[in-house]
Structures are given as structure tokens and as C-alpha cells.
KOLMI-490805 format. One record per atom (N, C-alpha, C, O): chain; x, y, z; atom name. Coordinates in Angstrom, 2 decimals, decimal comma. Layout:
{pt A {X Y Z} CA},
...
END
This chain:
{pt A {131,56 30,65 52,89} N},
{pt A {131,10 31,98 52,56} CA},
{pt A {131,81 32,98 53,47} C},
{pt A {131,64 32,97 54,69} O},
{pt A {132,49 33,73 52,93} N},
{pt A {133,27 35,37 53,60} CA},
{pt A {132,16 35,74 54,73} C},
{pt A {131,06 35,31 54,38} O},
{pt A {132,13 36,18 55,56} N},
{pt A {131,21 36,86 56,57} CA},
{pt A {131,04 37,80 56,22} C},
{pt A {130,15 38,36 56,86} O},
{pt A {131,58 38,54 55,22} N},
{pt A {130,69 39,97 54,69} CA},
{pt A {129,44 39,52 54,08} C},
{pt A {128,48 40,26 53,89} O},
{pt A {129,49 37,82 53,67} N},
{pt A {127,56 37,63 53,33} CA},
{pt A {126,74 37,25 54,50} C},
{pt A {125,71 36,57 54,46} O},
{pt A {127,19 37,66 55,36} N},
{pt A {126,27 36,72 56,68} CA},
{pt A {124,50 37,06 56,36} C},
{pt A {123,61 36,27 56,65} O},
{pt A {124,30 38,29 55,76} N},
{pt A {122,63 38,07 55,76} CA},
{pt A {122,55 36,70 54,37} C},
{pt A {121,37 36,36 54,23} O},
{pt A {123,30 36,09 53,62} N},
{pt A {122,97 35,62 52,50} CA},
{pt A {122,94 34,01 52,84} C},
{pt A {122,12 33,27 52,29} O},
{pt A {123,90 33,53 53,78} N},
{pt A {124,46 33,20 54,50} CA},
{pt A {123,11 32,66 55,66} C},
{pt A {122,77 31,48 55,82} O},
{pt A {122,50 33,88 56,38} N},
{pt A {120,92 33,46 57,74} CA},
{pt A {120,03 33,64 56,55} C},
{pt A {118,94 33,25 56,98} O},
{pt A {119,87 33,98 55,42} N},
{pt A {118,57 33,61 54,68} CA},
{pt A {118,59 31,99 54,12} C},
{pt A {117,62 31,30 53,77} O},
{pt A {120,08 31,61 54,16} N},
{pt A {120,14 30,22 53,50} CA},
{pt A {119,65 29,26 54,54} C},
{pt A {118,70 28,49 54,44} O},
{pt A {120,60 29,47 55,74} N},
{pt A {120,10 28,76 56,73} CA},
{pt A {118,71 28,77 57,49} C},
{pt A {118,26 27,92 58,26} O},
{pt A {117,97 30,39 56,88} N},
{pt A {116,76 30,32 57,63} CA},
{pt A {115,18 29,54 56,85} C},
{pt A {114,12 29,28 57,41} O},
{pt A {115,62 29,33 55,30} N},
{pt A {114,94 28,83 54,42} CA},
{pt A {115,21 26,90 54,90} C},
{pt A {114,38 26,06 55,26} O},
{pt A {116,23 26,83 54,75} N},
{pt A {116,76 25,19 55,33} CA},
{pt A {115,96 25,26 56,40} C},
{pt A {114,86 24,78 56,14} O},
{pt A {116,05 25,65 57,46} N},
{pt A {115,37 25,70 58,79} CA},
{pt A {113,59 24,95 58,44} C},
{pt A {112,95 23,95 58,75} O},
{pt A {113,43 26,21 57,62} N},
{pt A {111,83 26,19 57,97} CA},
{pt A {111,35 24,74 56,66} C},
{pt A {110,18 24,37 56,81} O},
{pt A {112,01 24,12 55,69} N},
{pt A {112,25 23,19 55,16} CA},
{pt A {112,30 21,66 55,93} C},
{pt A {111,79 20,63 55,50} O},
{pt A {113,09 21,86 57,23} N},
{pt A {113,42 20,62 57,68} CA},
{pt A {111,91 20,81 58,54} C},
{pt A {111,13 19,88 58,35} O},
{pt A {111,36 22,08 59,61} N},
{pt A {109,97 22,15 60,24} CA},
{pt A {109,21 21,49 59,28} C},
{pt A {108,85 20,41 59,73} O},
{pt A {108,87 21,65 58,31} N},
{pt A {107,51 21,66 57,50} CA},
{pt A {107,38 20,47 57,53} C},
{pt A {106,36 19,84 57,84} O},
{pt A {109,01 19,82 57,01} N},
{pt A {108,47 17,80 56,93} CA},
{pt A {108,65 17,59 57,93} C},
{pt A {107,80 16,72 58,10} O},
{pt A {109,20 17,71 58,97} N},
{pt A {108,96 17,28 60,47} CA},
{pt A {107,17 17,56 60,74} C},
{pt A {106,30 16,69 60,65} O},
{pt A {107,15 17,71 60,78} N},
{pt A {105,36 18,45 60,54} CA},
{pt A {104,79 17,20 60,26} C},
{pt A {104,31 16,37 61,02} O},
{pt A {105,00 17,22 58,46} N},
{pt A {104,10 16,35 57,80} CA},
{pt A {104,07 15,03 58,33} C},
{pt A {102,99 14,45 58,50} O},
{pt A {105,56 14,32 58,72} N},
{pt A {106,08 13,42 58,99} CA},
{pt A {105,34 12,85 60,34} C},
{pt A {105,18 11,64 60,48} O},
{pt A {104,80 13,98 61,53} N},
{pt A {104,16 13,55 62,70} CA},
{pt A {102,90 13,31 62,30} C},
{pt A {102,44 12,26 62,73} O},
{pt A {102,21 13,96 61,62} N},
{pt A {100,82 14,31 61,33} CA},
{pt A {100,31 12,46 60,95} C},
{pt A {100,65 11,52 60,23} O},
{pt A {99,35 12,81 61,92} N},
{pt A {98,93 11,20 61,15} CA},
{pt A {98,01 11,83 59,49} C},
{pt A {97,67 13,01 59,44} O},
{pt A {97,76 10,97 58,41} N},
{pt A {97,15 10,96 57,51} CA},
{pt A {96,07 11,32 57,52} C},
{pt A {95,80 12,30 56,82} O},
{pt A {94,92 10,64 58,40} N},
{pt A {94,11 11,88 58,37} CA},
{pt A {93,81 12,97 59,32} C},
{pt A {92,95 13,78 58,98} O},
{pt A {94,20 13,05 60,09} N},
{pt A {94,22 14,70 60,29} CA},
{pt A {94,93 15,73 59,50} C},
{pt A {94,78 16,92 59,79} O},
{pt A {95,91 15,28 58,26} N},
{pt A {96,33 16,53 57,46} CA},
{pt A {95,75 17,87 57,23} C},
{pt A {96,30 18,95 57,41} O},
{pt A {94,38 17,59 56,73} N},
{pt A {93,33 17,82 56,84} CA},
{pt A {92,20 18,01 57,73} C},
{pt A {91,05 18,10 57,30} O},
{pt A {92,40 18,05 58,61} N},
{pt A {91,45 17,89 59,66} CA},
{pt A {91,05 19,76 60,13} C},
{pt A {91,89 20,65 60,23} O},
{pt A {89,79 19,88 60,30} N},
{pt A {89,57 21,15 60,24} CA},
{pt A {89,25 21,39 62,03} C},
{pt A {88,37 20,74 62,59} O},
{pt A {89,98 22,26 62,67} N},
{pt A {89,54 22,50 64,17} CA},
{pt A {88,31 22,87 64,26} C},
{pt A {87,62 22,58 65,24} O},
{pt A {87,87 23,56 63,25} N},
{pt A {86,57 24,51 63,91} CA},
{pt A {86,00 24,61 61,71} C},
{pt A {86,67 24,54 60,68} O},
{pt A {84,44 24,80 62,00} N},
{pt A {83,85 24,59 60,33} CA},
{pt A {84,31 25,96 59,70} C},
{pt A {84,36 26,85 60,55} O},
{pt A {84,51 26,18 58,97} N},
{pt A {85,56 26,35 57,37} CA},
{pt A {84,64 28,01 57,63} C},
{pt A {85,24 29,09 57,68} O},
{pt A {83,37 27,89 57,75} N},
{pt A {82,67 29,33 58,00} CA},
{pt A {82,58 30,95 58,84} C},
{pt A {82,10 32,08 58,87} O},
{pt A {83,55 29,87 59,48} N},
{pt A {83,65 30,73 60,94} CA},
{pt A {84,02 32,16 60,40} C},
{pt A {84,34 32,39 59,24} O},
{pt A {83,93 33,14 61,50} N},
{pt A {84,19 34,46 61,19} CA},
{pt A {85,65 34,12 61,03} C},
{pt A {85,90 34,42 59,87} O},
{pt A {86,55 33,74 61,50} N},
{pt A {88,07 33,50 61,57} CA},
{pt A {88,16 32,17 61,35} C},
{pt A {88,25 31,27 62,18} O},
{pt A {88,12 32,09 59,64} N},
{pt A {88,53 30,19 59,50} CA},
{pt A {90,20 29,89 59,90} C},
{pt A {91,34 30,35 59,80} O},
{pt A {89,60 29,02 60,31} N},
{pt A {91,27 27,79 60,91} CA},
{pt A {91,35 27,07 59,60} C},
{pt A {90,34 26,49 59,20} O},
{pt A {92,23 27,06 59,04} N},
{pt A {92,93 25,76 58,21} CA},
{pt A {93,19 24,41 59,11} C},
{pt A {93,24 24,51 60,34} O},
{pt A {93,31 23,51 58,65} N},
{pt A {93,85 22,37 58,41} CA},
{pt A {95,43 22,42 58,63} C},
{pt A {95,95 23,47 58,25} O},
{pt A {96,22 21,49 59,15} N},
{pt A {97,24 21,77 59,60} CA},
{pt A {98,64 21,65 57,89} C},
{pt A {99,75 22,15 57,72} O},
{pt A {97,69 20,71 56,95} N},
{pt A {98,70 20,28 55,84} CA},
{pt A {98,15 21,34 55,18} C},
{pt A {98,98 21,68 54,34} O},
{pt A {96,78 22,35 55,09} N},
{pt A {96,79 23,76 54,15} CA},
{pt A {97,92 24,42 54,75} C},
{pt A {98,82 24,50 53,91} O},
{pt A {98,16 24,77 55,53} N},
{pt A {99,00 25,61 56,20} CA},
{pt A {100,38 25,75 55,98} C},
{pt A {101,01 26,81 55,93} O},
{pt A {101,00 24,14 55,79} N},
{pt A {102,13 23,83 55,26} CA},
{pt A {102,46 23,93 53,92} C},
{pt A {103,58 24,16 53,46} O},
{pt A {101,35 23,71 53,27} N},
{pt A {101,20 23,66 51,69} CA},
{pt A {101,24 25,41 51,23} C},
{pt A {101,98 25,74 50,30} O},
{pt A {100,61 26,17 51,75} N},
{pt A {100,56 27,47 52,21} CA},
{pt A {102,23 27,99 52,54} C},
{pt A {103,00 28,82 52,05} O},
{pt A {102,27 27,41 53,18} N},
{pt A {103,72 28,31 54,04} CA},
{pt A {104,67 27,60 52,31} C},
{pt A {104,78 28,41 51,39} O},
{pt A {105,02 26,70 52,17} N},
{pt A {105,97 26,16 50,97} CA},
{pt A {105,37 26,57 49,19} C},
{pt A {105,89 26,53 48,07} O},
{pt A {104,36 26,87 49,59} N},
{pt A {103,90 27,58 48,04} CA},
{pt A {104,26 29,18 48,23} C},
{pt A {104,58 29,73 47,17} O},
{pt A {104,27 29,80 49,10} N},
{pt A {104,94 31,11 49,34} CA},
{pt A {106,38 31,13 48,75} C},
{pt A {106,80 31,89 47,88} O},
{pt A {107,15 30,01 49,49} N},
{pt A {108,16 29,74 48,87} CA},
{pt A {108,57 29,40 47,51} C},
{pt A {109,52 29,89 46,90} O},
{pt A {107,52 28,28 47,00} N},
{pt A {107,77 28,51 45,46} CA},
{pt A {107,54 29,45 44,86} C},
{pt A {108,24 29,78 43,91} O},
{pt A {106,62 30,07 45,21} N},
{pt A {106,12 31,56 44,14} CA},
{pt A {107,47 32,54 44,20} C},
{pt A {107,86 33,04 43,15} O},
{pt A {108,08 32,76 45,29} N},
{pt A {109,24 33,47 45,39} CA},
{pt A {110,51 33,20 44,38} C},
{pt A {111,09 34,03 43,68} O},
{pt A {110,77 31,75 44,51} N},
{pt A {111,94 31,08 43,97} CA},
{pt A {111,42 30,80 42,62} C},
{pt A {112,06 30,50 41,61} O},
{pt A {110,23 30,95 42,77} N},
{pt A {109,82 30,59 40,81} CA},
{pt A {110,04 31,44 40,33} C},
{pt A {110,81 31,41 39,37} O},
{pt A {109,42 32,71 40,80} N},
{pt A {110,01 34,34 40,26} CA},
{pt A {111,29 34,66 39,97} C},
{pt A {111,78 35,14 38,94} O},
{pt A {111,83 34,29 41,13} N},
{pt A {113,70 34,57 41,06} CA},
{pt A {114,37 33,60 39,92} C},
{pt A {115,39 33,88 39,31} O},
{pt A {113,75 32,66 39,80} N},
{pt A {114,64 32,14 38,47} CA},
{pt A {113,87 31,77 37,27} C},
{pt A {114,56 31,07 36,52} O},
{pt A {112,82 31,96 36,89} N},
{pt A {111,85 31,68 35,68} CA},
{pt A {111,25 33,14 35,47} C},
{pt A {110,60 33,24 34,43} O},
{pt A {111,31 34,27 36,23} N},
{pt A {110,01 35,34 35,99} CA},
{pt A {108,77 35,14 35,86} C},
{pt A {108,06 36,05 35,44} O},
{pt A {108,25 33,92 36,19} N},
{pt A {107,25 33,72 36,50} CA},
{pt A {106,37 33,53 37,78} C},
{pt A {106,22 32,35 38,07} O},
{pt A {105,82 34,31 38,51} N},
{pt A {105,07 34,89 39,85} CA},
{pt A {103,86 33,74 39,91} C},
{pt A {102,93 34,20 40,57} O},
{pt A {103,58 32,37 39,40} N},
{pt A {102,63 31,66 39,32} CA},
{pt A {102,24 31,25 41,09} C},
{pt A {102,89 30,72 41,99} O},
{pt A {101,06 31,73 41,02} N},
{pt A {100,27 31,23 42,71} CA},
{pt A {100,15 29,51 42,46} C},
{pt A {99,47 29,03 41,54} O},
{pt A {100,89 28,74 43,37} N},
{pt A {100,91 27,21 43,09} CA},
{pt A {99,61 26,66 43,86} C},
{pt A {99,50 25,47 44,14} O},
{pt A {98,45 27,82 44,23} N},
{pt A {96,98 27,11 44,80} CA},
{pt A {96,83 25,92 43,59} C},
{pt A {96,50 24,84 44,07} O},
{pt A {96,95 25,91 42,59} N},
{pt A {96,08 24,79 41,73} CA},
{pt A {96,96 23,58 41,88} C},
{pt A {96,27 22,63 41,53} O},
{pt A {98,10 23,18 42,23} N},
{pt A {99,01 22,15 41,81} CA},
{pt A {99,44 21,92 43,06} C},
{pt A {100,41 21,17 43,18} O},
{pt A {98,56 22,74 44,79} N},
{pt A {98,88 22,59 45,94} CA},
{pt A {97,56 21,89 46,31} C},
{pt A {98,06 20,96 46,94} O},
{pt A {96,04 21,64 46,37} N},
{pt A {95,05 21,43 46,65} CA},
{pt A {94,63 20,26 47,18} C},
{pt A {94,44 19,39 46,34} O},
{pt A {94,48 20,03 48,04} N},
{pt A {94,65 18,89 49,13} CA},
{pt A {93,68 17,42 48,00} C},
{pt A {93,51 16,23 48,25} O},
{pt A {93,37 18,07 47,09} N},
{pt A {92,67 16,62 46,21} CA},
{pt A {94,57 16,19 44,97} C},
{pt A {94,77 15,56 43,93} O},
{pt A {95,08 16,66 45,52} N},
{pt A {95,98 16,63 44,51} CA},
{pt A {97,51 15,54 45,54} C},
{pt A {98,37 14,66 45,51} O},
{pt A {96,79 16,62 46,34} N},
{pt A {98,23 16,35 47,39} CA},
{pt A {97,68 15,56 48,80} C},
{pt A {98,03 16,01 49,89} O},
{pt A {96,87 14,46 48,74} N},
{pt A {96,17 13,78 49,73} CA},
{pt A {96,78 12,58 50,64} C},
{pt A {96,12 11,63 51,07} O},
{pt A {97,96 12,78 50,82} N},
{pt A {98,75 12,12 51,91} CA},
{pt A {99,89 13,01 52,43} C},
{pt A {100,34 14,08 52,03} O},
{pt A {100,17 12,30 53,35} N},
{pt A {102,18 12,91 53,96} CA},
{pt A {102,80 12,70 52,53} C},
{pt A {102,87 13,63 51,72} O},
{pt A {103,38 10,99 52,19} N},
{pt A {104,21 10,79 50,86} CA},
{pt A {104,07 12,15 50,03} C},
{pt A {105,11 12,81 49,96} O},
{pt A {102,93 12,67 49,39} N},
{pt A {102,76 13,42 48,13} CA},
{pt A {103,21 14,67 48,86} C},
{pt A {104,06 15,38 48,34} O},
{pt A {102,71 14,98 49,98} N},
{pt A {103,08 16,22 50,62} CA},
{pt A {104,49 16,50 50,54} C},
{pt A {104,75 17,62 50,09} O},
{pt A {105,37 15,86 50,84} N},
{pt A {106,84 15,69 51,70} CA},
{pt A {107,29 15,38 49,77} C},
{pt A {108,25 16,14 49,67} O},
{pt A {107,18 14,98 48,88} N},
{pt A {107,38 14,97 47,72} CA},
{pt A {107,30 17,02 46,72} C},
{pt A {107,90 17,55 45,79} O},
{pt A {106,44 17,35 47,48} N},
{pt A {105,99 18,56 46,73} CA},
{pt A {106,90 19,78 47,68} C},
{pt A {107,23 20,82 47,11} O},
{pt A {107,30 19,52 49,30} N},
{pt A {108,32 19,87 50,03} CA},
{pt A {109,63 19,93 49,50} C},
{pt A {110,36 20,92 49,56} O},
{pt A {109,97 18,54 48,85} N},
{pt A {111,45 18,35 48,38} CA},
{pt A {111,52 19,14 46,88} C},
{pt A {112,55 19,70 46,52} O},
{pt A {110,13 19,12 45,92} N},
{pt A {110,29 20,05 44,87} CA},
{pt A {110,25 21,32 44,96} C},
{pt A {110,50 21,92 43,91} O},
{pt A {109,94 22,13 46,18} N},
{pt A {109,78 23,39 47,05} CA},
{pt A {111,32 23,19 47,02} C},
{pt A {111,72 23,75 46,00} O},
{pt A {111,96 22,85 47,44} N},
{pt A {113,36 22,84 48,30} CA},
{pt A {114,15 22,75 47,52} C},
{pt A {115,08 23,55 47,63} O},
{pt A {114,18 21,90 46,50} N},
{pt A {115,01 22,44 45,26} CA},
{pt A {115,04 23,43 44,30} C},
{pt A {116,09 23,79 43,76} O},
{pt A {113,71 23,98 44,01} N},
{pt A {113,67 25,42 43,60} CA},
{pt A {113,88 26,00 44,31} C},
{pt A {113,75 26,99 43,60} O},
{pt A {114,28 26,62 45,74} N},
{pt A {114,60 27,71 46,33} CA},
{pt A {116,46 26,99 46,39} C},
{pt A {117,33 27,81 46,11} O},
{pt A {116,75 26,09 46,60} N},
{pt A {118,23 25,87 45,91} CA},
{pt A {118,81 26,06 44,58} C},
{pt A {120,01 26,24 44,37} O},
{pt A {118,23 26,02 44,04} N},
{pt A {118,73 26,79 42,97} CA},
{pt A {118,21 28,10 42,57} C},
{pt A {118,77 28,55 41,57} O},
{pt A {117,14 28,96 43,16} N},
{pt A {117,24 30,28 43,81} CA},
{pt A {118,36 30,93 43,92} C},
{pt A {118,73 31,89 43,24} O},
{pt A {119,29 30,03 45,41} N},
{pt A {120,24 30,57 45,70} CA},
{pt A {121,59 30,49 44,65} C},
{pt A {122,71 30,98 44,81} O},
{pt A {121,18 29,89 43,80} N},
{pt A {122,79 30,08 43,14} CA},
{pt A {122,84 31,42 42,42} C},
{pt A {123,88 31,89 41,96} O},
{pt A {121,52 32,08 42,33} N},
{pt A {121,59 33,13 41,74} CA},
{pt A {122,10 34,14 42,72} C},
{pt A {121,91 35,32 42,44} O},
{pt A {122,54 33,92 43,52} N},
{pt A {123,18 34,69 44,88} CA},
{pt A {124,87 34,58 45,14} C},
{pt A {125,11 33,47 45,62} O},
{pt A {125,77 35,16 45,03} N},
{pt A {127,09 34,90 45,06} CA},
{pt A {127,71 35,81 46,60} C},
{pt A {128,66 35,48 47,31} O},
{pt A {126,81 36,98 46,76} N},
{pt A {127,07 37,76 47,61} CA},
{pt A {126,14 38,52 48,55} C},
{pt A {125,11 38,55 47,88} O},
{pt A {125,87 39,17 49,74} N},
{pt A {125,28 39,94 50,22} CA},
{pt A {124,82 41,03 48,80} C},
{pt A {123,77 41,16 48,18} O},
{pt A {126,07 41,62 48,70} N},
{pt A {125,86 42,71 47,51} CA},
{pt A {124,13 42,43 46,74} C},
{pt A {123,22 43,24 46,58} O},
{pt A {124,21 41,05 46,40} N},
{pt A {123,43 40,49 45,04} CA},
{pt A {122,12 40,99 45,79} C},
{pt A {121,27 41,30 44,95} O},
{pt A {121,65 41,18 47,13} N},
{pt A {120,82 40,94 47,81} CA},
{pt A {119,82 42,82 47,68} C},
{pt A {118,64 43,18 47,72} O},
{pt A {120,81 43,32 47,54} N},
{pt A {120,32 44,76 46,86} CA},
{pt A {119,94 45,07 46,07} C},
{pt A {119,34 46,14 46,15} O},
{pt A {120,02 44,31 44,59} N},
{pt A {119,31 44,03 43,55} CA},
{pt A {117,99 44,15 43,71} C},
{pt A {117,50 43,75 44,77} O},
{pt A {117,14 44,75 42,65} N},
{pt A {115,75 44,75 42,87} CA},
{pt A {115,18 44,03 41,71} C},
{pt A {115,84 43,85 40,69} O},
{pt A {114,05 43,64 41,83} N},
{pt A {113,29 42,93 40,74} CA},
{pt A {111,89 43,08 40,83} C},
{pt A {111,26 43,31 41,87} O},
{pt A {111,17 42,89 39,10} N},
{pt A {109,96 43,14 39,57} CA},
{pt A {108,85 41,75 39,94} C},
{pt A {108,24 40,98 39,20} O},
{pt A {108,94 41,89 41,55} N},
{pt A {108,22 40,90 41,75} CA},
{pt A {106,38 41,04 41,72} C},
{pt A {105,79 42,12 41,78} O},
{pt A {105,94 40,14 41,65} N},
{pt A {104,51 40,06 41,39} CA},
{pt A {103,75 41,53 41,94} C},
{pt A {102,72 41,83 41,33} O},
{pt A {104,19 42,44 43,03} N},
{pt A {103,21 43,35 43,05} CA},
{pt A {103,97 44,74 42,76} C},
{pt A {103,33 45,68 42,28} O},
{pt A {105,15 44,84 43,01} N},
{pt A {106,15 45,88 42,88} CA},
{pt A {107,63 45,23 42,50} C},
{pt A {108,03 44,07 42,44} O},
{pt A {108,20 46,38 42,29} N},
{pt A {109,64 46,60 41,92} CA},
{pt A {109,95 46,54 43,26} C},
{pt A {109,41 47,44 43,89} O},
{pt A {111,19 45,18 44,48} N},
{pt A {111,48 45,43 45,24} CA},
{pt A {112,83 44,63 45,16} C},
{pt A {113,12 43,66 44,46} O},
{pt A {113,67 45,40 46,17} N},
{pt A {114,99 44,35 46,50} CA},
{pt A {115,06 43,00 46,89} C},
{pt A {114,63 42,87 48,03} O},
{pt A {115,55 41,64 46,23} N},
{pt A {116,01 40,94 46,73} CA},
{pt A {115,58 40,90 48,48} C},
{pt A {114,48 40,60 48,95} O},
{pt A {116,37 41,15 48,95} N},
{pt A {116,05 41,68 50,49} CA},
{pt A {115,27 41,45 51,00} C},
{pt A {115,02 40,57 51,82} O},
{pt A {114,56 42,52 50,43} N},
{pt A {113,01 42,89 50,85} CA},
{pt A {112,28 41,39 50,30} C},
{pt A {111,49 40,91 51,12} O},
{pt A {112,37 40,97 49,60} N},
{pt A {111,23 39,63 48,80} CA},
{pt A {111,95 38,53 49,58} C},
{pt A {111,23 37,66 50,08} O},
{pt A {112,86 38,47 49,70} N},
{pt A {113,22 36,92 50,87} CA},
{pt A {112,48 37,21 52,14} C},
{pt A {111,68 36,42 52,65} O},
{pt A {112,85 38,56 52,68} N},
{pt A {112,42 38,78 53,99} CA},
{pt A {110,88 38,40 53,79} C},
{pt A {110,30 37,39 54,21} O},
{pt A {110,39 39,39 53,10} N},
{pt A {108,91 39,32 53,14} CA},
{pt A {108,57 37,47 53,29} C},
{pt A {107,90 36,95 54,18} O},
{pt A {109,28 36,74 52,10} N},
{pt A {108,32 35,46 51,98} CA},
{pt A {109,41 34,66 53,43} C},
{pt A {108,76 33,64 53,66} O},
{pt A {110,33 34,65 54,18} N},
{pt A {110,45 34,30 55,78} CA},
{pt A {109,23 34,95 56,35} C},
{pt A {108,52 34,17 56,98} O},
{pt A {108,90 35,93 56,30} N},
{pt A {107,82 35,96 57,18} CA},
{pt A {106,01 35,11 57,46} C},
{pt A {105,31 34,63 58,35} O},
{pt A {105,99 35,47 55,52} N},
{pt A {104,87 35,06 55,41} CA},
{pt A {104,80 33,49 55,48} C},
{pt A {103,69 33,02 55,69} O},
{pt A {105,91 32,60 55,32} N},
{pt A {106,21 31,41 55,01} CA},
{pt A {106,25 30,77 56,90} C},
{pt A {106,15 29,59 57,26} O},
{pt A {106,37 31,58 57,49} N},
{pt A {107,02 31,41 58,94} CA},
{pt A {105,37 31,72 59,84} C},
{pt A {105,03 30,98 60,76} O},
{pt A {104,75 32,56 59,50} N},
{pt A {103,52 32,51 59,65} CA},
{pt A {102,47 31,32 59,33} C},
{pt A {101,78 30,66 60,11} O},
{pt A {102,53 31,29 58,60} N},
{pt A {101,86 29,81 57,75} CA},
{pt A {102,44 28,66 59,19} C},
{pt A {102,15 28,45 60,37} O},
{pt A {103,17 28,28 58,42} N},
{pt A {104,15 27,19 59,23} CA},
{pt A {103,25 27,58 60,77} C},
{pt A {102,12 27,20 61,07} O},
{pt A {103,91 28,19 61,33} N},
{pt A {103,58 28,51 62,82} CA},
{pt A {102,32 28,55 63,00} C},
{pt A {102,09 28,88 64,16} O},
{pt A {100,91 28,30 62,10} N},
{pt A {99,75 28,44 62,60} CA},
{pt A {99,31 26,75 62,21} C},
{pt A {98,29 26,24 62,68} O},
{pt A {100,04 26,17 61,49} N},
{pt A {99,88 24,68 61,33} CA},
{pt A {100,85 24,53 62,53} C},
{pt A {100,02 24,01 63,28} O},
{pt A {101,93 24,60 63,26} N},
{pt A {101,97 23,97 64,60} CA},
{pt A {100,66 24,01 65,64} C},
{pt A {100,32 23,08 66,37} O},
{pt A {100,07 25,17 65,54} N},
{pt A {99,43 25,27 66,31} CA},
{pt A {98,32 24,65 66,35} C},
{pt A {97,84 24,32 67,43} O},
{pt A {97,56 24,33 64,86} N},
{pt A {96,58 23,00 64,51} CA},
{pt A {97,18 21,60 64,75} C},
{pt A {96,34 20,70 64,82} O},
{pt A {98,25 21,31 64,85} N},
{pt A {99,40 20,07 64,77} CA},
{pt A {98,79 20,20 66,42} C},
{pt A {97,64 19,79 66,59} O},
{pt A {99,44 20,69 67,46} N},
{pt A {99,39 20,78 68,78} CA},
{pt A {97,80 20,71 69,59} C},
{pt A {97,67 20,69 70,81} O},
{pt A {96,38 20,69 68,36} N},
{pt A {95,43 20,41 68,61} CA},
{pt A {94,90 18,96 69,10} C},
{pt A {94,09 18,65 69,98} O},
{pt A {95,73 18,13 68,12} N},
{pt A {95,11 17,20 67,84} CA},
{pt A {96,56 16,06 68,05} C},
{pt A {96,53 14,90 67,63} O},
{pt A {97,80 16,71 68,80} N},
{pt A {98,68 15,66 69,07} CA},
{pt A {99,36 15,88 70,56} C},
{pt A {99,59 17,05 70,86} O},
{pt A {99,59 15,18 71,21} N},
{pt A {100,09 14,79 72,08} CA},
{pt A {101,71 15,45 72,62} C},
{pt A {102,32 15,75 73,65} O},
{pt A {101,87 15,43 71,20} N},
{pt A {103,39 16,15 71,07} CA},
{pt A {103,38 18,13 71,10} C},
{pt A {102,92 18,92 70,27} O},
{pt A {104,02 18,37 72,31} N},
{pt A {103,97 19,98 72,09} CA},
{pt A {105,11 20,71 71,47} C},
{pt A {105,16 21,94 71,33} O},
{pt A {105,78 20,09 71,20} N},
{pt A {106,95 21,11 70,66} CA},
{pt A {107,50 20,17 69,41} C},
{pt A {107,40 18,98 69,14} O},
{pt A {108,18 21,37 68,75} N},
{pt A {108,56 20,67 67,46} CA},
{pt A {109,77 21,64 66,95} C},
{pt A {110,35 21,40 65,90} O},
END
């Protein structure tokens, strides 16, 4: 890729990134703590479970990449739900179908340029740009609050 795409270019590599975290994740997590709740579900500030979080952070991602190449904005809560998806295997399976829809996402991308494009995503008309950035963030959030349930209940501090 020309270095005039370098943002097209750190969105590719920053989506890969948080792809290889998530199953590194799943991959430590013993089975049952996927699920495992720090504190009861009621609290004024509920904690997730460390595999909602992941499932969370990679359904952000599909909803994005489903939009960008189907027009369809579908919230994947029903086909993400821990009665559906009740191990690592199924998890790290629904990761790799995450990961190929946002790969072929990107082929709809040839250039930085493409990245100015706007579309109407699920709540507004916004740029390209703007809708990757947004779902790195929100996807990077997620992620980063399941390390922090991960780091509850393991031995291992960094990842």
C-alpha cells in the first residue's frame, strides 16, 4: 500500500490487532469463568463477564462491517448470547466469522481517499472515517474492560 493510505493502512492493522487480543483472551480464559460475573448483574454499575465483553467488543465489529457491505445495521445481541456461544471453541469460531467480515469490509477500501466517503450508518449519515474510528473505539473499550475481568480471576497480568 502507497503511504498516502497510511490511515487505511493503521485501521487495517488496528482491527487485526484487536482480532488477535480478543482470541488471545478467549484462548486464556478457562471455560468457566467466560462467564463468570465479578460482582451480581444488579449493581448500580454492572460488570460483565469477561466473554460478554469480548462478544460485545466483536459484535461492534460485525454490525460495522455488516453495514459496510450488506446495508444491513443488524445488532448481533441474538446470535451473540452466551446460551448460544457457551465455550472458548464456539467463541473463537464466531471471532474468525467477525474477522472475515471486516476482511472483506476492507476490500471495499482501495484508498485513504475511499475513507471520506460517507454512508448512512445505523444512526446518521457519517464518513467512513468517522464509523471505523468510532467502532476502534467502542470495540477497544469492550475488549479493555474484559482484560480487566480476565486480570480478576487470572494470574496472568498482561496480555
Amino acid at each position: 500500500m502507497p503511504t498516502s493510505d497510511f490511515f487505511l493502512l493503521s485501521f487495517e492493522l488496528h482491527f487485526a490487532r484487536l482480532h488477535e487480543r480478543s482470541c488471545e483472551i478467549i484462548q486464556k480464559t478457562p471455560t468457566d469463568k467466560l462467564y463468570w460475573q465479578p460482582f451480581e448483574k444488579d449493581a448500580l454499575f454492572p460488570i460483565n463477564s469477561c466473554g460478554e465483553y469480548i462478544l460485545r467488543s466483536a459484535g461492534k465489529i460485525e454490525q460495522t462491517f455488516g453495514g459496510i457491505t450488506t446495508k444491513l445495521w443488524d445488532d448481533p445481541f441474538e446470535w451473540t448470547l452466551p446460551e448460544q456461544l457457551h465455550n472458548n471453541h464456539l467463541i473463537l469460531e464466531y471471532l474468525a466469522e467477525v474477522e472475515a467480515t471486516r476482511q472483506r469490509g476492507f476490500t471495499f477500501f482501495k484508498t485513504d481517499e475511499d475513507l471520506k466517503k460517507t454512508l448512512p450508518a445505523p444512526i446518521k449519515i457519517i464518513s467512513l472515517f468517522e464509523l471505523l474510528l468510532d467502532t476502534i473505539t467502542i470495540a477497544e473499550n469492550y475488549q479493555g474492560r474484559a482484560i480487566t475481568v480476565f486480570q480478576q480471576f487470572s494470574a496472568e497480568k498482561s496480555l
